[in-house]
N, C-alpha and C positions, 0 to 999 in steps of 0.2 A: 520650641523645636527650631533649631537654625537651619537655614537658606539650602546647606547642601541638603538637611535630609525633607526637601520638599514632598517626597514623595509618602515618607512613610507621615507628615505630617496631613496628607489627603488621606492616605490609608484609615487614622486614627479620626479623624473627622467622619468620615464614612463610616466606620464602626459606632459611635458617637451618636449621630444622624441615626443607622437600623436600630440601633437602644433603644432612644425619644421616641422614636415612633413605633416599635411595642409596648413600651410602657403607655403610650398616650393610647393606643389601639383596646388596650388592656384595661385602665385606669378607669376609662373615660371619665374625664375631668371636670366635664363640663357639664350643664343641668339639660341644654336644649340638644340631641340626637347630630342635630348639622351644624354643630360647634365643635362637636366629636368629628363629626367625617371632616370637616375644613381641616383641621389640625395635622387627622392622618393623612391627607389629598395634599396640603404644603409640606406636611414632614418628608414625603416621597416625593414632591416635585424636587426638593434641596440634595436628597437622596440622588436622582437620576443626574444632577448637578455636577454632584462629588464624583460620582463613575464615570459622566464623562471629562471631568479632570485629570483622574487618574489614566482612561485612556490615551488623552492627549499627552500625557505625560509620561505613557510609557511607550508610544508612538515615537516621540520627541527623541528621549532617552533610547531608543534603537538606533534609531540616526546617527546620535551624538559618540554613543560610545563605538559601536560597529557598522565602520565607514563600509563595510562592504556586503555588510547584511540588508536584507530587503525586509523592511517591518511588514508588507503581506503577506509574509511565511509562518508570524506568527500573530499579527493579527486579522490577515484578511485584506488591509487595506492598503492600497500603492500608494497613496497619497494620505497629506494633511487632514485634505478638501474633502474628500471622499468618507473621510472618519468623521469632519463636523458635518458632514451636508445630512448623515446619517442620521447623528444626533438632534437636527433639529426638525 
């Protein structure tokens, strides 16, 4: 997927990521019980990853494209800072 469509290339990753980790929730792949939950507990850590990507990026892309829109009107936050302080 090239560079301009970053975005929908996080979109498809995220979608990719919730898959894996119902098939793997589903599957379970694995012989020993807490080889199953590690799997599911990293496939939603990469999950929580991707969304805040896509946040960041559509915080970003408010900015970029609509110089005189305020991205707290549609997501809440005034700032960058305030959207990662949240996330982490």
């Amino acid at each position: 997927i090239p560079e301009e469509r970053a975005f929908v290339r996080l979109v498809v990753a995220t979608l990719v990521c919730v898959c894996y980790s119902v098939v793997i929730a589903i599957v379970r792949p694995y012989i020993r019980v807490e080889d199953d939950v590690l799997a599911v507990a990293t496939s939603l850590v990469l999950l929580l990853f991707f969304l805040g990507a896509n946040w960041t990026t559509i915080f970003l892309g408010i900015e970029e494209r609509y110089q005189g829109a305020d991205p707290a009107d549609v997501l809440g936050f005034s700032s960058l800072t305030g959207l990662v302080n949240t996330m982490i």
